[in-house]
C-alpha positions as CSV (number, residue, x, y, z in Angstrom):
1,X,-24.2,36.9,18.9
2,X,-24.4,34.1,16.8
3,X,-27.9,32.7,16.1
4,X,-27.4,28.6,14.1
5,X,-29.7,26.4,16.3
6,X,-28.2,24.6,19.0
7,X,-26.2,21.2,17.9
8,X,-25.4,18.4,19.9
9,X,-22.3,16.5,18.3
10,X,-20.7,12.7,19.9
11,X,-18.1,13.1,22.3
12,X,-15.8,11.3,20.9
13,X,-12.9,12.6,18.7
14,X,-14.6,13.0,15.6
15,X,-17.9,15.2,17.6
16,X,-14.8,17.4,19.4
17,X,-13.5,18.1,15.8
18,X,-16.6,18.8,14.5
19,X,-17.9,20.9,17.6
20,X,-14.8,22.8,17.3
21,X,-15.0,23.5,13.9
22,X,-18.9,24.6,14.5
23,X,-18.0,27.5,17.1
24,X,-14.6,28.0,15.0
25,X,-17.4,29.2,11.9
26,X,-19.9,31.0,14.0
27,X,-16.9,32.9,15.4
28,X,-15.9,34.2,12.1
29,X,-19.6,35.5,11.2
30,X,-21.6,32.5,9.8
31,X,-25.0,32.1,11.3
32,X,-25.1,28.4,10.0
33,X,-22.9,25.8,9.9
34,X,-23.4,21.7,9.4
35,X,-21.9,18.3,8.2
36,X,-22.8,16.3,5.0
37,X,-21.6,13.5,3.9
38,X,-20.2,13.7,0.5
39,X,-22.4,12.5,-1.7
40,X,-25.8,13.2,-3.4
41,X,-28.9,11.1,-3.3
42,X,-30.2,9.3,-6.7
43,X,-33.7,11.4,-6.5
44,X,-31.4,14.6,-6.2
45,X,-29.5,13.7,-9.3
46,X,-32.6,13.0,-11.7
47,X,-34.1,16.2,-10.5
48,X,-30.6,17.7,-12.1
49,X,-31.1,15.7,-15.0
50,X,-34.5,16.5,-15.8
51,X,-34.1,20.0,-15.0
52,X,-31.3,20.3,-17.7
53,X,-33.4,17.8,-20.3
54,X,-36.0,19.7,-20.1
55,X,-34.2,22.8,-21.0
56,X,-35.0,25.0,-17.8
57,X,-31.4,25.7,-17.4
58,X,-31.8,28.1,-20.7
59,X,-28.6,29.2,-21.8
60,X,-26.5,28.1,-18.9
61,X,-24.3,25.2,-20.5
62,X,-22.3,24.7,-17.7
63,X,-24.6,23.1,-16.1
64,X,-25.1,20.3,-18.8
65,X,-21.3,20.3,-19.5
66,X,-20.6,19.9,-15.6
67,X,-23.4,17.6,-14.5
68,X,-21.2,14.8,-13.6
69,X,-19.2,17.0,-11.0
70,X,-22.3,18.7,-10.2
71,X,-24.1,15.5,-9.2
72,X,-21.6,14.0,-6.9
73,X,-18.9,15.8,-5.2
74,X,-16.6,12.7,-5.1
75,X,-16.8,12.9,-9.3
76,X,-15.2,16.7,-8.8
77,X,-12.7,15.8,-6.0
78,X,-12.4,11.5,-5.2
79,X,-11.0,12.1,-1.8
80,X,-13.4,14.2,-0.5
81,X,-15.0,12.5,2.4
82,X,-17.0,15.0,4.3
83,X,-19.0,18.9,3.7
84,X,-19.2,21.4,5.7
85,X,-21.7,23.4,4.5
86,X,-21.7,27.3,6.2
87,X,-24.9,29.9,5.5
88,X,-24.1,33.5,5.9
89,X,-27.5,35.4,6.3
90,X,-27.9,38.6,4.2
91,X,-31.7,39.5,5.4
92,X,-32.5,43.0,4.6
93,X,-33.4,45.7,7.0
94,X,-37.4,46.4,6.2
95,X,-39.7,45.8,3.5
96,X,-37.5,43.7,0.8
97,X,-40.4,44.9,-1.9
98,X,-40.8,48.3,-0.6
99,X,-39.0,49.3,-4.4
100,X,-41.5,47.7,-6.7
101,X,-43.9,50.4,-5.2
102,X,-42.1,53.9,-6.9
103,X,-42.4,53.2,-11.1
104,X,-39.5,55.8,-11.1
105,X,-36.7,53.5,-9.5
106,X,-35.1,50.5,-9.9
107,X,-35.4,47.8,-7.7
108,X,-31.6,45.7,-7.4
109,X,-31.8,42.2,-5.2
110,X,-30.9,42.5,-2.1
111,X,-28.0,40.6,-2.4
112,X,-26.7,43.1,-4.6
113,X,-26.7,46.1,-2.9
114,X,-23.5,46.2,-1.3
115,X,-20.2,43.7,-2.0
116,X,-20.0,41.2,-3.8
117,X,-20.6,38.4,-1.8
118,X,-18.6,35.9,-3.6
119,X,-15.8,37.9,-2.2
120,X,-17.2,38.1,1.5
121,X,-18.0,34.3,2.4
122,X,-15.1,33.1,0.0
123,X,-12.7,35.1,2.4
124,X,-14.7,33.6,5.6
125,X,-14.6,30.3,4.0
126,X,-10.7,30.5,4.0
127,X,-10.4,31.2,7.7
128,X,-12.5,28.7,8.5
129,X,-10.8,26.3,6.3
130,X,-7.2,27.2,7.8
131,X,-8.7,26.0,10.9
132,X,-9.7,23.1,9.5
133,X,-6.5,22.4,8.6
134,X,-4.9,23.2,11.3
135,X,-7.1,21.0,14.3
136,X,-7.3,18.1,11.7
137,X,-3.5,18.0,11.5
138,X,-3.4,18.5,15.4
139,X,-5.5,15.8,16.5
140,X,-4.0,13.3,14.3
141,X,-0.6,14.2,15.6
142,X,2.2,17.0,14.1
143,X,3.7,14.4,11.9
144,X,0.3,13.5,10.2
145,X,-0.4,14.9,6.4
146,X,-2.5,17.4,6.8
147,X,-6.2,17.0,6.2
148,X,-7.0,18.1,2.2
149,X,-9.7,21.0,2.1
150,X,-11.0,23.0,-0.8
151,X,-13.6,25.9,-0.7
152,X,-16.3,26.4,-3.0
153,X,-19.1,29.7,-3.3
154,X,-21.5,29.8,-5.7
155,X,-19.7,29.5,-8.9
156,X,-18.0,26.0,-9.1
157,X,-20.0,22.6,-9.9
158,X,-21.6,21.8,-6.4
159,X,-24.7,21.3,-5.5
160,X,-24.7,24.1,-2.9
161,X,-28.7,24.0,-1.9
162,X,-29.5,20.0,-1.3
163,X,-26.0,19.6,0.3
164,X,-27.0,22.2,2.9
165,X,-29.9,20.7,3.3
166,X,-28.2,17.5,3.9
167,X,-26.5,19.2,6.8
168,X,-29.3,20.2,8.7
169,X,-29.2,24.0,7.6
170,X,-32.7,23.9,6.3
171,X,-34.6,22.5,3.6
172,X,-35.5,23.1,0.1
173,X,-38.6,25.3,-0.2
174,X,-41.1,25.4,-3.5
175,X,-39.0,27.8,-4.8
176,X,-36.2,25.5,-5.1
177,X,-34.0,27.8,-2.5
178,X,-32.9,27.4,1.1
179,X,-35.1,28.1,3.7
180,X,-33.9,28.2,7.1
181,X,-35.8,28.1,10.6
182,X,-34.2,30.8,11.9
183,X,-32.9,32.8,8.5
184,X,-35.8,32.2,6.1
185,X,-34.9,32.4,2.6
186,X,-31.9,35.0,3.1
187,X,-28.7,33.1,3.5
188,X,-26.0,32.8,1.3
189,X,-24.3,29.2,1.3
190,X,-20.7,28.3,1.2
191,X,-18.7,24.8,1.1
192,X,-15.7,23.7,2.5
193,X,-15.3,20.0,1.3
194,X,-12.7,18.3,3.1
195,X,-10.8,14.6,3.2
196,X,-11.9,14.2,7.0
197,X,-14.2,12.1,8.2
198,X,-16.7,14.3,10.0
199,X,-20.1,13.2,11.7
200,X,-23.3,14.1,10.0
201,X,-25.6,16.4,11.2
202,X,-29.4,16.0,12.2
203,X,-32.3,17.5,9.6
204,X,-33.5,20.9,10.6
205,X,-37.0,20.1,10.6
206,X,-39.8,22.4,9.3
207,X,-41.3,23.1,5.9
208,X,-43.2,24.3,3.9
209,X,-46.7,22.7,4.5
210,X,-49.4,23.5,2.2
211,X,-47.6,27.9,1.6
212,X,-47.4,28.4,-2.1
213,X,-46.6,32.6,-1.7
214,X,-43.7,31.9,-3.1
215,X,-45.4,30.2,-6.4
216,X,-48.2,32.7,-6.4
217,X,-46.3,35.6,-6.0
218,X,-43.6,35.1,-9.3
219,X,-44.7,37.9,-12.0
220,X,-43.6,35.6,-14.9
221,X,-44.9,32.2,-13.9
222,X,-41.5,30.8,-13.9
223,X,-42.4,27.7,-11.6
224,X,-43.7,24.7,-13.4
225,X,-44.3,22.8,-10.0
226,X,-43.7,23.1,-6.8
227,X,-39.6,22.5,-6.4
228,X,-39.1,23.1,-10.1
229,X,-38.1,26.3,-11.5
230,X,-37.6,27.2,-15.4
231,X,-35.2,29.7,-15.7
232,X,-36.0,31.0,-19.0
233,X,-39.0,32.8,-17.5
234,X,-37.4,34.3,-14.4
235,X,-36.6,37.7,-13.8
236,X,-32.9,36.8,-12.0
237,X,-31.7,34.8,-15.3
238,X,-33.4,37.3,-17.5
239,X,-31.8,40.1,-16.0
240,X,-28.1,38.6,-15.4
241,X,-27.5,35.6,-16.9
242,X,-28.9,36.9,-20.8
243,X,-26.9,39.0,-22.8
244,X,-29.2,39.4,-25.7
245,X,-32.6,41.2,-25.8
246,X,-35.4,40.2,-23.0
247,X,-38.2,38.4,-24.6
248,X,-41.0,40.2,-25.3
249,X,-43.5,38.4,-24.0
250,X,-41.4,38.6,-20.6
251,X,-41.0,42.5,-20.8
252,X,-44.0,43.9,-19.7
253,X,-44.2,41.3,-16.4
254,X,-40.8,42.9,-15.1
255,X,-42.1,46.1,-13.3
256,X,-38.8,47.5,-12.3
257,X,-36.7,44.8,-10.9
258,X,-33.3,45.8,-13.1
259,X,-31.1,42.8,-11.4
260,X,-32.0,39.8,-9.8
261,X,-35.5,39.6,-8.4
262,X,-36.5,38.5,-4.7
263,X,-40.3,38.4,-4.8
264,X,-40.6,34.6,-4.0
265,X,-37.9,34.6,-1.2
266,X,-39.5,38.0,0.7
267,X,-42.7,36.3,0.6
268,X,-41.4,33.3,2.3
269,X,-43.1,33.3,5.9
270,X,-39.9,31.8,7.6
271,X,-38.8,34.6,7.1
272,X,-40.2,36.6,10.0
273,X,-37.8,34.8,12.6
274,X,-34.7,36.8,10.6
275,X,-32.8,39.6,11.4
276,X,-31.0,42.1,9.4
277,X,-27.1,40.7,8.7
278,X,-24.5,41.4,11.4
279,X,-22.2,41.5,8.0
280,X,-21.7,45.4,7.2
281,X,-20.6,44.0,3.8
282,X,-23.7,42.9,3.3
283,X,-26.0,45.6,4.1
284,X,-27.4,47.9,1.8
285,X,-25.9,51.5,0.3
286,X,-28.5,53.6,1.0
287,X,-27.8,54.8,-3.3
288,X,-28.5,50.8,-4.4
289,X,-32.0,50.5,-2.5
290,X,-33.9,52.7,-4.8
291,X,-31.8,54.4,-7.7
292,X,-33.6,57.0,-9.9
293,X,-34.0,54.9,-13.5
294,X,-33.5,57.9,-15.3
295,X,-29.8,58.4,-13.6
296,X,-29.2,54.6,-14.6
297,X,-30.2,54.8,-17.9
298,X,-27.6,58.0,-18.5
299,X,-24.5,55.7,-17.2
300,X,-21.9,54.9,-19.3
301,X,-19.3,52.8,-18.9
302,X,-16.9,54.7,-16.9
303,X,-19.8,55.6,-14.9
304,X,-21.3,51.9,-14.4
305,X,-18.4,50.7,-13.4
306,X,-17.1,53.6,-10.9
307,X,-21.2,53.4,-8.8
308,X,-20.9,49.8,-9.2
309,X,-17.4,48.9,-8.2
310,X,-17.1,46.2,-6.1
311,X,-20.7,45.2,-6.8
312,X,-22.1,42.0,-8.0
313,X,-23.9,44.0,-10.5
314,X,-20.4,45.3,-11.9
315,X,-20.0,41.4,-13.9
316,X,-23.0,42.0,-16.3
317,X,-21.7,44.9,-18.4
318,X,-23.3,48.2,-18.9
319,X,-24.8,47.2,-21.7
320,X,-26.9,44.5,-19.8
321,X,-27.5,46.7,-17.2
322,X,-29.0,49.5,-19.2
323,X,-30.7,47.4,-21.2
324,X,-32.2,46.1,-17.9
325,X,-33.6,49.7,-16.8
326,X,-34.8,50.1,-20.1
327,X,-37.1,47.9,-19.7
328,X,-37.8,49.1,-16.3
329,X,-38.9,52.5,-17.9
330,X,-40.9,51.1,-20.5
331,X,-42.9,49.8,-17.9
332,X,-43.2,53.0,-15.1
333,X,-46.1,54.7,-17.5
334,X,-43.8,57.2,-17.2
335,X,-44.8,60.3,-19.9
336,X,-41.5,62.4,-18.2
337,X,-39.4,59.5,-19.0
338,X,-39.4,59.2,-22.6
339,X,-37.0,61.5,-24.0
340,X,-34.5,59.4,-21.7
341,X,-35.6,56.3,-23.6
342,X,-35.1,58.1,-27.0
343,X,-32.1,59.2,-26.4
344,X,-30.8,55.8,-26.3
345,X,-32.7,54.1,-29.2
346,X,-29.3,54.7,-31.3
347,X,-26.9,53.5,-28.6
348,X,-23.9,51.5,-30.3
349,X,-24.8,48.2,-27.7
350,X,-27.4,46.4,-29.9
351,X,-29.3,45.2,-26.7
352,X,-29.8,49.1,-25.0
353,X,-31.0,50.3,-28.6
354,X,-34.1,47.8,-28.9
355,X,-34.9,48.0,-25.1
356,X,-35.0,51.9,-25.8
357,X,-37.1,51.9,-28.9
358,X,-39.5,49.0,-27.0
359,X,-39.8,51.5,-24.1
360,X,-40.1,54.6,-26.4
361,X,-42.9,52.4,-27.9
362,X,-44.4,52.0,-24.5
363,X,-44.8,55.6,-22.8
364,X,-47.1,58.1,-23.3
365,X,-45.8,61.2,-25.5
């Protein structure tokens, strides 16, 4: 059973469309759905702007280059009129930190430990786009053009978090993410932006109040202020976004998160009114909750790529990757660990070689 929050829409055409297009969404496995208008606020903007000036974005130059399109949806598609903005939750079953706990294993997000999920909501998002389609063209009669949609998830220039918040789906929380009543700070968010005019849905209500465990709880600081984030000094951009070596400074804060990190979203207390996803997609392989770092660190590419098919974690490379647990190793204390370090300190990928000689550096003989 689907579990958004209850919605009441106008009753004329415009609320039937979008009431349709609500349990149309919920049908096909969202647990969110809401309308935005298209179009960003000017505080939202300067927030982008001073993020990027300030140079939190790190080595992400999309985001400068695309700012424009990021900043107002109407800049990346004119005819855009309306959002509807879907969340898909992803909450894990138990203790999301449970990991950080063994020194031996790696700790993968938990959004990573099944498919990808660019694949699973993009394909969602089509069905429910289709339908868009379809009851926009119906209503304004057979002979009408057909309403203009186009889907977005993740990786295009849209401003996915303060558009869902603009549709009621939650709020932006001190760790600059989504946090939902009902699905705390697990929910993946997709966009179907669309030439219809659609009514706009209500705020969600809540927040954050005076809760800083997201804040408190990051091992590397990376939060300026509450609602700014620099990503040069988190663990998610560390691990996945930078191909080159990890700074040192940075290294020894890690523990054993080896892709992506979740400490300020499990902390979130919103997060007790989730429940694990209804998406099977979604839920964890019982091999990707806490792999042995010494079977990682032995991978090579054939192997990466055959445990990880199909994975998120498949994009960054082995190199990356290994470099990654590495770094996880150096850190375990780990004595019986060390000849798996040495063995790679001569590995051919620049990036695994200096992570193993750091961790060789860093274990008891």
């Amino acid at each position: 059973m689907a579990r958004a929050r209850s919605v009441t829409y106008p009753s004329d055409a415009r609320g039937v469309l979008a009431r349709r297009i609500h349990d149309r969404a919920l049908a096909v496995g969202f647990d969110a759905v809401g309308f935005a208008p298209a179009m960003l606020d000017d505080a939202t903007r300067a927030r982008l702007r001073e993020f990027v000036a300030a140079g939190h974005h790190g080595a992400m130059e999309w985001m400068a280059q695309r700012m424009a399109w990021r900043g107002d949806p109407r800049a990346l598609w004119p005819e855009v009129r309306s959002v509807i903005s879907l969340g898909l939750s992803y909450a894990p079953e138990g203790d999301a930190l449970a990991t950080l706990r063994d020194p031996t294993a790696g700790n993968i997000s938990v959004y990573a430990r099944h498919r990808d999920y660019h694949d699973v909501v993009k394909g969602m998002l089509k069905q429910v786009a289709q339908f868009v389609v379809a009851e926009g063209r119906r209503q304004h009669g057979g002979d009408a053009p057909p309403p203009g949609v186009k889907v977005f998830v993740d990786t295009a220039p849209v401003m996915e978090k303060p558009l869902a918040a603009g549709a009621g789906l939650g709020w932006q929380g001190k760790h600059t993410n989504l946090v939902s009543r009902t699905q705390g700070s697990w929910l993946f968010l997709g966009e179907i932006y669309t030439t219809l005019d659609l009514p706009h849905s209500a705020p969600s209500g809540g927040g954050c109040g005076t809760c800083t465990r997201c804040l408190d709880v990051c091992p590397t600081s990376a939060f300026p202020a509450p609602g700014q984030i620099d990503a040069r000094r988190c663990i998610s951009y560390q691990t996945i976004e930078n191909p080159g070596p990890i700074p040192h400074d940075l290294r020894p804060l890690m523990g054993n998160h080896i892709y992506g990190c979740d400490d300020c979203l499990a902390v979130c207390p919103w997060n007790r009114f989730a429940q694990a996803t209804r998406q099977m997609k979604l839920r964890a392989r019982p091999d990707l909750v806490a792999p042995a770092l010494r079977d990682l660190a032995l991978l090579d590419d054939a192997g990466f790529r055959a445990l990880f098919s199909g994975s998120p974690v498949k994009r960054i490379g082995r190199a990356r990757f290994v470099r990654n647990v590495l770094i996880a190793i150096g850190n375990s204390a780990r004595a019986d660990l060390r000849g798996v370090a040495q063995a790679l300190c001569d590995d051919p990928a620049p990036v695994v070689a200096d992570a193993a000689r750091w961790a060789v550096g860093r274990l008891p003989s």
